[in-house]
C-alpha positions, 0 to 999 in steps of 0.5 A: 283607836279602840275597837269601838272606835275602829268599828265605827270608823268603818261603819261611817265610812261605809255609810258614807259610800253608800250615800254617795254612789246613791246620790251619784245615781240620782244625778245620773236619773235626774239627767236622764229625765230632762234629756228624755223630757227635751228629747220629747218636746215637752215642758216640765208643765206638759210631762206634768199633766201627762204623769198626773203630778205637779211642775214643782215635782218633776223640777225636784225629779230633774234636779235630783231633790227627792228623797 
């Protein structure tokens, strides 16, 4: 493999860590939200109204859809 290719092997596997231990932390955020919701007693409707957005959003929230 050349330089430019071992460099970019690297950087791409860098990168790719990166965005896994990112995306294993949004998982672990989107748990932590709908325990804290349920733990609560509320709906996805009712944290809704209360944080001002929609129900769809907190869905995406506990789901770990957000970019």
């Amino acid at each position: 493999m050349s330089t430019i290719g071992t460099s970019y092997h690297i950087c791409n596997s860098l990168v790719f860590r990166y965005t896994s231990s990112m995306r294993a932390e949004a998982v672990k955020s989107a748990a932590l939200l709908r325990e804290a919701r349920l733990r609560a007693g509320l709906t996805q409707e009712a944290l809704a109204e209360r944080v001002g957005k929609t129900r769809p959003a907190i869905a995406r929230w506990e789901t770990g859809a957000v970019a």
